[in-house]
N, C-alpha and C positions, 0 to 999 in steps of 0.2 A: 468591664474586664472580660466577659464569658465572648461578647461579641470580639474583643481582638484576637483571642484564643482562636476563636472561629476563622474570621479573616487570616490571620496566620495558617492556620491547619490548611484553608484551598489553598493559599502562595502556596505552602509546600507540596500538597499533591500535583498542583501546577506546573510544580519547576519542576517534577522529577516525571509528570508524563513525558512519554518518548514520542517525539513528532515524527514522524511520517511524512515525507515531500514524495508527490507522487508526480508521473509524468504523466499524459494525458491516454496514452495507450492502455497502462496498466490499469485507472481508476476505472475506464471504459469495458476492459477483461472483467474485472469485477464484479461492475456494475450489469455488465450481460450476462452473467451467471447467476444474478440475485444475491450477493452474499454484502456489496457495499454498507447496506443498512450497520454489518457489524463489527465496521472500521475504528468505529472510536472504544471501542474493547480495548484495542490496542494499544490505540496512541491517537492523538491530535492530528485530523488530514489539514496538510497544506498541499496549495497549489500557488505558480506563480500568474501572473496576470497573461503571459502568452501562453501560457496553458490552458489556463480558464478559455483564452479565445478560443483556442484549440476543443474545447470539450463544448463549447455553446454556439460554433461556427455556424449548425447547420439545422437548427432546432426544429425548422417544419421539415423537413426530412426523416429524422431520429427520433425514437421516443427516449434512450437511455440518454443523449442532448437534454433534451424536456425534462428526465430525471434529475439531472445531475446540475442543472440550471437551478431548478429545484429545491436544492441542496446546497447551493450556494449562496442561493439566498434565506435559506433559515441557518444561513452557518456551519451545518454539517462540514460542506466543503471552507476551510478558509484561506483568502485570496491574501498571499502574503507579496509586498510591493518590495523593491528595492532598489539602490544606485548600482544598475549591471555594472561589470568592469570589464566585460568581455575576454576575460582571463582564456578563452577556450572560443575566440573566435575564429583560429585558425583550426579549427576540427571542425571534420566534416558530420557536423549533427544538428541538429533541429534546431531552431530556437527554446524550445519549452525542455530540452532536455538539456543544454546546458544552462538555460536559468533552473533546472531544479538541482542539478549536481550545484552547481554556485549558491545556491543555496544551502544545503545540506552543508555547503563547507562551511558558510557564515553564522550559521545556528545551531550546528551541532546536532543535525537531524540524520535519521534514517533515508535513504534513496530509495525508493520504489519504480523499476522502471524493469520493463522487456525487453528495448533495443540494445543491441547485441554491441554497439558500439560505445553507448552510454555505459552498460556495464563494464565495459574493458576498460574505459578512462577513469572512471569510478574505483576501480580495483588497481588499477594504478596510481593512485593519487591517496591511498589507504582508505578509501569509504568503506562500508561495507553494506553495499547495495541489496535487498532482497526483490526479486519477481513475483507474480501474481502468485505464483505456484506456491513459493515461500510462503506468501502473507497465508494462502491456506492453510499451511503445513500448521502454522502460528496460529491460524483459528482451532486447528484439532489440537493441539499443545495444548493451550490455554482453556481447553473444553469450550469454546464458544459454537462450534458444531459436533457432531456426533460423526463416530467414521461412517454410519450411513449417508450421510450428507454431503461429508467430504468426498466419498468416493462418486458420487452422483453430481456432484459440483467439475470435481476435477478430468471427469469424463468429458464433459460438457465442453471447459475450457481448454481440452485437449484436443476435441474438434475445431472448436474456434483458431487456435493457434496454429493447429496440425505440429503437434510434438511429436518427436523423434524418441520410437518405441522406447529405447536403453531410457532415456529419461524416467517417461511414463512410469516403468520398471521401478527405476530408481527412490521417484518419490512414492512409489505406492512400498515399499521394503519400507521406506523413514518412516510411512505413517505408522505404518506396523509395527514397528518399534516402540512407536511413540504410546501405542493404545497398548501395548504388551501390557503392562506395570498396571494401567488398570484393570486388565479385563484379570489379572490374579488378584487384585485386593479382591475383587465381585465377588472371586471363589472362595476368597478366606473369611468371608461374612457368612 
């Protein structure tokens, strides 16, 4: 009895973690800033299998390849297959990013993705897509980093990407909000 109890309780944590489909740009952002380790805080990472290509193409070359390779093979990353329909073969985007949005629509997942064309089909089509920057925002949220972290992280990927100041601005004002509420409980201790 105690063991279906058991088995019942993960189905349900199962079915109400929130998947994550990432494209192969943003898992690679992440992962070059060190923070991937703390993706499954989150949610469940998928990838589709021309993503996977996409991230282990060029392994003796890369080391965050050799990471992430890595990672797919203990599971972290998982490699989710399926029958394309080519719904979004007439847009001009990648292969791994419309198998991840076609995904997201099949599974009822979150999009993860950078390309500016992904997002805009994504947001028309009702997903609602988050960016690297996002998933950070979502690490500080969640407390899974400290805003000295975040702020040290987000530097980082904001060279890697070269973001445009008003952004930068932008997400550092949310994180601010975001750490506001605790840094007054701190004081009311």
């Amino acid at each position: 009895m105690i063991s279906i109890i058991i088995y019942l309780s993960i189905a349900i944590v199962l079915m109400i973690m929130v998947k994550l489909f990432f494209d192969a740009c943003s898992l690679i952002y992440i992962t070059k800033i060190n923070l991937k380790e703390h993706l499954p805080a989150l949610g469940k990472i998928y990838v589709s299998q021309s993503v996977k290509e996409e991230l282990i193409s060029d392994l003796e070359r890369f080391d965050d390849a050799k990471v992430l390779n890595e990672n797919i093979n203990h599971k972290l990353i998982n490699i989710r297959n399926f029958k394309r329909t080519n719904r979004f073969s007439n847009r001009n985007l990648g292969l791994g990013e419309k198998d991840t949005i076609e995904l997201c629509l099949k599974e009822d997942g979150v999009l993860v993705t950078d390309d500016h064309k992904a997002l805009n089909l994504a947001l028309g089509i009702g997903l609602k897509p988050k960016t690297s920057e996002i998933i950070l925002l979502d690490f500080l949220k969640n407390s899974i980093i400290s805003y000295e972290n975040f702020k040290n992280s987000f530097w980082e990927l904001a060279r890697i990407k070269t973001l445009n100041p008003e952004i930068i601005a932008f997400l550092f004002d949310k994180a601010k909000e975001m750490i506001k509420p605790r840094n007054q409980n701190k004081g009311e201790k």
